[in-house]
C-alpha positions in Angstrom: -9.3 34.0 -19.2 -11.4 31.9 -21.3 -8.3 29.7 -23.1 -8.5 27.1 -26.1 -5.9 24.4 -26.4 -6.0 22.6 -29.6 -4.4 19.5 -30.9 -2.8 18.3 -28.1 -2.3 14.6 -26.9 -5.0 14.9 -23.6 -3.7 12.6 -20.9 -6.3 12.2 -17.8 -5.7 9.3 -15.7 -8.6 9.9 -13.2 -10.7 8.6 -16.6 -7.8 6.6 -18.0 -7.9 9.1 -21.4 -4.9 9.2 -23.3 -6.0 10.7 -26.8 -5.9 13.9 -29.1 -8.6 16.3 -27.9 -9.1 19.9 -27.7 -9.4 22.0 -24.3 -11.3 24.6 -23.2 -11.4 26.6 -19.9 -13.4 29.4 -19.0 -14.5 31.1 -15.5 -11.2 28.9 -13.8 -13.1 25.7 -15.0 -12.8 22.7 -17.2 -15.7 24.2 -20.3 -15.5 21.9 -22.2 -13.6 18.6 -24.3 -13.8 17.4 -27.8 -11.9 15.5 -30.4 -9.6 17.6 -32.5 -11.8 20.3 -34.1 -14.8 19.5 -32.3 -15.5 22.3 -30.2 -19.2 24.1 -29.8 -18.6 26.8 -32.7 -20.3 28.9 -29.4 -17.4 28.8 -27.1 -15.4 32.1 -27.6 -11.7 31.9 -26.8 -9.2 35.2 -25.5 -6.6 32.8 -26.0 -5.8 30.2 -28.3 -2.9 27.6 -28.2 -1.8 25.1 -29.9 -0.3 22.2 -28.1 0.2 19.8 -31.2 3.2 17.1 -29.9 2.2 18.6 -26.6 0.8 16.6 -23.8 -1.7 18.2 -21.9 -2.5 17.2 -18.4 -4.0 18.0 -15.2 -1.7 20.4 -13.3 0.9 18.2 -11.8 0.6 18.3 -7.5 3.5 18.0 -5.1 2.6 17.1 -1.5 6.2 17.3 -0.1 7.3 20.6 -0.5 9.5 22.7 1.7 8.6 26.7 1.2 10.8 27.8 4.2 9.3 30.4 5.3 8.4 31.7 7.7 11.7 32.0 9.4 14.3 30.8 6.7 13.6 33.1 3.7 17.4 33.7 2.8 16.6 29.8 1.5 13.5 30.1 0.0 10.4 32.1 0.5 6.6 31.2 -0.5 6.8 33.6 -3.6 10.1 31.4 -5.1 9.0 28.4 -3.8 5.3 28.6 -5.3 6.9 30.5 -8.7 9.4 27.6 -9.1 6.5 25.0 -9.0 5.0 26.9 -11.6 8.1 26.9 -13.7 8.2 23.0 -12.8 4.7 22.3 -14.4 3.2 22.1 -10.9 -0.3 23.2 -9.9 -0.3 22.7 -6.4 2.1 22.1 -3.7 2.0 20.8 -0.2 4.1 22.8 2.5 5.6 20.9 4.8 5.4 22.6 8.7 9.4 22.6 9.6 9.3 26.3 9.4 10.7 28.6 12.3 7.8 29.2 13.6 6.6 25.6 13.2 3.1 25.7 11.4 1.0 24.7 14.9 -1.2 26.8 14.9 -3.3 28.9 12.7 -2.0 31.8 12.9 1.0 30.5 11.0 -1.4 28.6 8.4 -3.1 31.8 8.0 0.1 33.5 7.6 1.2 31.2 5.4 -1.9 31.4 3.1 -1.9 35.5 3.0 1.1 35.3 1.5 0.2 32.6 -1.0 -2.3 34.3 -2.4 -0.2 37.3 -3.0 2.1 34.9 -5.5 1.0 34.2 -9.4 2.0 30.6 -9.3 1.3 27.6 -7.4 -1.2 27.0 -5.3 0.0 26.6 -1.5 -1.9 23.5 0.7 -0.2 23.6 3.9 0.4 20.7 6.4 -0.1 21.2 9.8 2.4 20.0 12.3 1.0 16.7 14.4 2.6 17.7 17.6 3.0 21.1 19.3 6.6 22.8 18.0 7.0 19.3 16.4 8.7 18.1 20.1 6.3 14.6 19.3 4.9 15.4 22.9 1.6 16.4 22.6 -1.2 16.9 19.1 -1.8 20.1 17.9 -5.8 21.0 17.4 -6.4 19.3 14.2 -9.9 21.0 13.9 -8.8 24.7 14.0 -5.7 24.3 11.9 -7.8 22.4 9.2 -10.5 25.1 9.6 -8.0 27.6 8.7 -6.6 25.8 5.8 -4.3 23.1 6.6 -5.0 19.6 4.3 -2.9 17.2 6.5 -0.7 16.4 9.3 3.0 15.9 9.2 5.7 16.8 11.6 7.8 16.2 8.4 12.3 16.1 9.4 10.9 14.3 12.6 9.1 11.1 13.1 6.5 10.8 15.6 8.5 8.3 17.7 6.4 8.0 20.4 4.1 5.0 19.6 1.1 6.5 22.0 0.9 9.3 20.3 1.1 7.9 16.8 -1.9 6.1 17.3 -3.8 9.1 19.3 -3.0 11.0 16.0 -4.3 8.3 13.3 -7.5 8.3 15.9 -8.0 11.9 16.3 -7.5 12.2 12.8 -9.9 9.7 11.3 -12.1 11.7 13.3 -11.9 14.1 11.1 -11.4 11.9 8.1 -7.5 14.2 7.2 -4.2 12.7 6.3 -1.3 11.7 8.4 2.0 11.8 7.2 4.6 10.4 8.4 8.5 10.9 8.5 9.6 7.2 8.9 12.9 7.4 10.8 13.6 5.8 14.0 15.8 8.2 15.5 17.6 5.8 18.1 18.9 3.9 15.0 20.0 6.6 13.3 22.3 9.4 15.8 25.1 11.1 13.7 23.8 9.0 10.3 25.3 10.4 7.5 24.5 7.8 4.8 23.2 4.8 3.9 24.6 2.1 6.3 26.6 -0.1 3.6 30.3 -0.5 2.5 30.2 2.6 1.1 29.8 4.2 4.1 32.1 1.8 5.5 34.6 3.1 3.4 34.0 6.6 3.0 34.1 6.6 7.0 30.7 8.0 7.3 28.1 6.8 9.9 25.9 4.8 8.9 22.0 5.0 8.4 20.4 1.5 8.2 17.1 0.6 6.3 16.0 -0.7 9.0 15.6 2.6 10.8 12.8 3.4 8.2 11.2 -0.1 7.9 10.9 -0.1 11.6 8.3 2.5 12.0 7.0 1.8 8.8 5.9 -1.8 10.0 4.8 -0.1 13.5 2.9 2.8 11.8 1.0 0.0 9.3 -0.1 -1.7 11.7 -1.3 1.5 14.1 -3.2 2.3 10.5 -4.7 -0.8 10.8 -6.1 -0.9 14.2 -7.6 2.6 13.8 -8.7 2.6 10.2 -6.8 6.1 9.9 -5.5 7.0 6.0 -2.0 7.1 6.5 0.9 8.6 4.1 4.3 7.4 3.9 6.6 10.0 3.1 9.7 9.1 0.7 10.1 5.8 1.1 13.9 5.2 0.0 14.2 0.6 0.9 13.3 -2.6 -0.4 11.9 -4.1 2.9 9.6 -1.0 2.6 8.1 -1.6 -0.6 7.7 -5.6 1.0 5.7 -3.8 3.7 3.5 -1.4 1.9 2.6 -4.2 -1.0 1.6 -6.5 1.7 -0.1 -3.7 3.8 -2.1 -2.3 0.7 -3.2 -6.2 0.3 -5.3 -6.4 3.5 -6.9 -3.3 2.5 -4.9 -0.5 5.3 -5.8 2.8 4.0 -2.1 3.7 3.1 -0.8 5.6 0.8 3.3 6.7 -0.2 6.0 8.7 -1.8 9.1 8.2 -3.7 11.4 11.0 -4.4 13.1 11.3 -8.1 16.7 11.5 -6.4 15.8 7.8 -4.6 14.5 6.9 -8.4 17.5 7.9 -10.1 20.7 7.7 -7.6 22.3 5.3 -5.4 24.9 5.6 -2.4 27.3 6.0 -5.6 26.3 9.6 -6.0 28.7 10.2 -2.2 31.6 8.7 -3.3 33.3 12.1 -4.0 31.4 13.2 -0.8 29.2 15.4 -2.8 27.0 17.6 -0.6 24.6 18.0 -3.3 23.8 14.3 -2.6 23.4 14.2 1.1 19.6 13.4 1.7 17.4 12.2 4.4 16.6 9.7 4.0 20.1 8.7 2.2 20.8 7.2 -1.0 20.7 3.9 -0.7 21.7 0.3 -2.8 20.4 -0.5 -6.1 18.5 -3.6 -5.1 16.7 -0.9 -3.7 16.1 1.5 -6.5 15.5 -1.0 -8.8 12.2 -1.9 -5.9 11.5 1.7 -5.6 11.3 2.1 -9.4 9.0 -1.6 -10.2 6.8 -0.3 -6.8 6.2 2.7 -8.6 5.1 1.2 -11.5 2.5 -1.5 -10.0 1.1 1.1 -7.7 2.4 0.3 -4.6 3.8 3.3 -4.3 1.3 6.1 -5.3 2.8 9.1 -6.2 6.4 10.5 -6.9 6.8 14.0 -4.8 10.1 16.1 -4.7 11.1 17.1 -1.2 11.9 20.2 -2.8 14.4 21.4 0.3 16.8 24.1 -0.9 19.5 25.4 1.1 22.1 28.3 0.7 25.9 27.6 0.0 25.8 28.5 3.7 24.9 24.9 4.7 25.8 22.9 1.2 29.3 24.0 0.1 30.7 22.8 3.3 32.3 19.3 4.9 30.1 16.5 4.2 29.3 16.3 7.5 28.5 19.1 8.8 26.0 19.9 5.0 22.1 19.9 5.2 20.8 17.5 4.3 18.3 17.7 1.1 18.0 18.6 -2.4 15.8 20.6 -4.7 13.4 19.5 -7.2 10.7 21.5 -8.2 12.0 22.5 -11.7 14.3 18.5 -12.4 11.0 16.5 -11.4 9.0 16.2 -14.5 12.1 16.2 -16.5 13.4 13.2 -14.6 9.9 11.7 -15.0 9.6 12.2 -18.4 13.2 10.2 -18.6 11.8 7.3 -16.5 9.1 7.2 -19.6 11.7 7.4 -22.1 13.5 4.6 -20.7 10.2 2.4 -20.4 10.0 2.2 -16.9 6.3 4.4 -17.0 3.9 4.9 -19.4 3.0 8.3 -19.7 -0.3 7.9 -17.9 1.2 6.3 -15.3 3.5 9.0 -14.9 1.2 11.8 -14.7 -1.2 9.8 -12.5 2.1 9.4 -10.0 2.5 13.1 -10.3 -0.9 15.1 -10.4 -4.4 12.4 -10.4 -2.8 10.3 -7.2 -1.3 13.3 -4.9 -4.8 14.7 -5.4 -6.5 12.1 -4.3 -4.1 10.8 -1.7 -4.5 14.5 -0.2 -8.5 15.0 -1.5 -8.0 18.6 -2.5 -9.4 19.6 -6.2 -7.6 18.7 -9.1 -5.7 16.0 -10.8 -8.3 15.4 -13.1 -9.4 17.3 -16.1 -13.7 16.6 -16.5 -15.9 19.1 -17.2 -16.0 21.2 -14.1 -13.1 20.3 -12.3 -10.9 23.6 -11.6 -9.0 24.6 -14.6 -5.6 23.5 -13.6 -3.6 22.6 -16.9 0.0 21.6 -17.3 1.5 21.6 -20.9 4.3 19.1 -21.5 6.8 19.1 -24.4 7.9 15.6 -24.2 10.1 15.7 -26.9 12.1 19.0 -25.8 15.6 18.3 -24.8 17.4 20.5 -22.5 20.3 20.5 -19.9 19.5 20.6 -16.4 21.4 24.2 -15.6 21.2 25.0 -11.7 21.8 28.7 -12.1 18.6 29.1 -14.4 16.3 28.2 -11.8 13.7 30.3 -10.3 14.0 28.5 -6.8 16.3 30.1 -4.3 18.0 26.6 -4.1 20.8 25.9 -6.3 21.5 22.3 -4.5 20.6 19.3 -6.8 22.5 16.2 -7.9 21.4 16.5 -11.5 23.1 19.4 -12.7 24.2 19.0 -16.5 21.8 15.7 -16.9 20.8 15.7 -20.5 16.6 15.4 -20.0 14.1 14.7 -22.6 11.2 17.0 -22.2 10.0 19.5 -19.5 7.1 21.6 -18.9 6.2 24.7 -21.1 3.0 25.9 -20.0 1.0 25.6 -16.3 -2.4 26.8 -15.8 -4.0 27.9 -12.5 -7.4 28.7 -12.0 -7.3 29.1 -15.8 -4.5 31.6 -15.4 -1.7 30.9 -17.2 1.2 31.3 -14.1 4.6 29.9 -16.0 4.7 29.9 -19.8 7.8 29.1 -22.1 9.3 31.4 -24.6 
C-alpha cells in the first residue's frame, strides 16, 4: 500500500531527527521525507493519515522474545505472540530457542518461519540455540541454522556455563561475524533461587539469588569477548556491579552490547512482598541501588537497548505457590507504555527512548530496520504520547495474562504499526 502520513513529529535516531515531517511509503519502502506539506505533488497515496501530536518512528524491535511454540502453544503460539507485538507498536521480534523442540536445528527455524509468515503482524527473527538441546555440551552448526534464517545465538533460560565452550562459541561465531547472547546466571550460585538474595528474601523465607551470580559470568564472558573479538550480547541485565562491568568493558572497546527489561526498570524486590507470582522473574527483582543504575546506564548508553522478555505463562504455572510459579512476565503490549512513562518522568528523551527500543536492537542484531531513510524497509510505528490508558490484562492479544503492571495508569501507547508498509495493528 502506497501510505502518506502527515504532520507527525518524525523521530529517527539512526540520523538523530526529531522534527515535524511528512512520510511516505510505497512498494514496502521508505518513498520519500519532507517537511510538513512538502511532498512531490507526484507521489500518489491509497492511504492517507494524519499523525498530528503523533510520533512517528521506526517500527520498534524486540530481540528477547519468547513465542513458545513449538511445543507450548496452550501459552502462546507464533500467531499471538507476533499479533501482540503488533498491537505493542513492535516491528520485529527476536524468538528466543527454549521451545520444546529446542530451535537446534533448521528444521525447527524453518518451521518456525513457515508459520511466521502465515501471521499479519510482526516479523519473526529467530535465535538459534548455541548448544545441541541447550545441554551447554556441544555447538550447534551456526552456518546451517543462520542459512536457514536464524540472526543469533542464545541458549536463552540457560547460561553457557562451561567456560570452554563459551569461548569456542564467541570464536566460531566471529567466524561468521553473528551475535552471541548470553543468559548470565551462574547456576551453582543460584540452586532453588527464588529471589533476589537480600533481607527481603530473608524475611519472606525465600532462597536467595545473589547478584553476584550474574556479575560472575558477566566479568568471565567480557573478558572471553575480549580475547576473541566476538560481538557479544548481554541479556537482561538486572545489578549494579553489572552496569560497573559493562561501562568499563565498553571503555576498552569489547564489542558488547546489553538489555534491560522494563519490569527491572520499574520494580524492585518490593513487588514479592505479598509473594506475588506475577512478579517472580529470572533474573529477580532486585534493590533500588540497582534500578536506579539500570535506569542512569540506560540513559548514557551503557546499556543499549530495553527488550521485554515477553514470557507468558497459563494460570497453570502463575496462580500457584510462589514457589513452585514460573518464572517471567509478559510485555509486549506494557513496553512502550512503560517507556513512554520513563519519558514523562525525565529519565529519557524521546529519542533516546526509541533509539533503546527500535534504531539500537536493530543494530545490535544487524537485521533491516530501526531507521527511517529513504529506502530502508517501510517499518513504521505511530505513537500517541499523550494518550492515557489503564494497563487492563484481560484486553490483551497475548495468550499471557501474567504481568506486574495491571491497573498502572500509562501516558501514551502505540496506535498504528506498519510492516513492509502494511499496516498490521491499527487503533480504533
Amino acid at each position: 500500500m502506497r501510505i502518506e502520513m502527515r504532520n507527525g513529529r518524525l523521530i529517527d535516531p539512526a540520523r538523530g531527527m526529531d522534527e515535524p515531517r511528512d512520510l511516505f511509503l510505497a512498494d514496502g519502502r521508505i518513498a520519500a521525507d519532507a517537511p510538513p506539506g512538502r511532498l512531490e505533488r507526484s507521489l500518489r497515496a491509497e492511504r492517507t493519515i494524519d499523525a498530528k501530536g503523533k510520533w512517528v518512528v521506526p517500527g520498534l524491535v524486540d530481540m528477547h522474545v519468547h513465542l513458545r511454540e513449538p511445543g507450548e502453544e496452550y501459552k502462546e503460539t507464533i500467531e499471538t505472540g507476533l499479533r501482540a507485538a503488533a498491537a505493542g507498536g513492535f516491528a520485529a521480534v527476536a524468538s528466543m530457542p527454549n521451545t520444546q523442540p529446542p530451535n537446534d536445528a533448521r528444521s525447527v527455524t524453518e518451521h518456525v518461519l513457515r508459520r511466521a509468515a502465515a501471521v499479519r503482524g510482526a516479523r519473526c527473527l529467530p535465535i538459534a540455540a548455541i548448544t545441541i538441546g541447550r545441554e551447554g555440551k556441544h555447538l550447534t552448526e551456526f552456518g546451517e541454522l543462520l542459512e536457514a534464517g536464524a540472526v543469533g545465538f542464545s541458549d536463552d533460560g540457560t547460561c553457557v556455563a562451561d567456560a570452554g565452550l563459551f569461548r569456542r562459541a564467541l570464536e566460531y561465531a566471529r567466524s561468521f561475524d553473528t551475535l552471541i547472547l548470553q543468559h548470565a546466571q551462574e547456576p551453582r550460585l543460584t540452586v532453588g533461587a527464588l529471589a533476589h538474595e537480600g533481607p527481603r528474601a530473608t524475611r519472606l523465607g525465600l532462597a536467595g539469588w545473589p547478584s553476584v551470580a550474574e556479575e560472575l559470568i558477566v566479568a568471565r564472558d567480557l573478558l572471553l569477548a575480549a580475547y576473541t573479538d566476538a560481538r557479544l550480547h548481554i541479556q537482561h541485565v538486572s545489578s549494579a556491579g553489572t552496569v560497573d562491568l559493562l561501562r568499563a568493558a565498553k571503555a576498552k572497546g569489547v564489542r558488547v552490547t546489553a538489555e534491560v527489561t522494563p519490569h527491572h526498570l520499574w520494580l524492585t524486590d518490593e513487588a514479592i512482598e505479598t509473594y506475588d507470582t506475577n512478579a517472580k522473574v529470572n533474573p529477580p527483582l532486585r534493590e533500588e541501588h540497582d534500578r536506579g543504575a539500570l535506569r542512569e546506564a540506560l540513559r548514557d548508553g551503557t546499556i543499549d537497548c530495553i527488550a521485554t522478555d515477553h514470557a507468558p505463562h497459563s494460570v497453570l504455572e502463575k496462580v500457584i505457590e510462589f514457589d513452585r510459579a514460573a518464572f517471567g512476565v509478559v510485555g509486549l503490549e506494557t513496553a512502550l507504555p512503560l517507556g513512554l512513562a520513563l519519558v514523562r518522568d525525565r529519565v529519557l528523551t524521546p529519542l533516546r527512548l526509541i533509539e533503546t527500543m527500535s534504531t539500537a536492537p536493530a543494530r545490535a542484531l544487524r537485521v533491516p530496520g530501526g531507521r527511517l531513510a529513504v529506502g530502508d524497509p517501510a517499518d513504521v510505528t505511530i505513537v500517541d504520547p499523550e494518550r492515557p490508558f489503564r494497563i487492563d490484562p484481560s484486553s490483551f492479544v497475548s495468550m499471557g495474562r501474567n504481568t506486574p503492571f495491571g491497573g498502572y495508569e500509562v501516558p501514551g501507547r502505540a496506535v498504528a504499526t506498519v510492516v513492509g508498509g502494511d499496516i498490521v495493528f491499527e487503533l480504533a
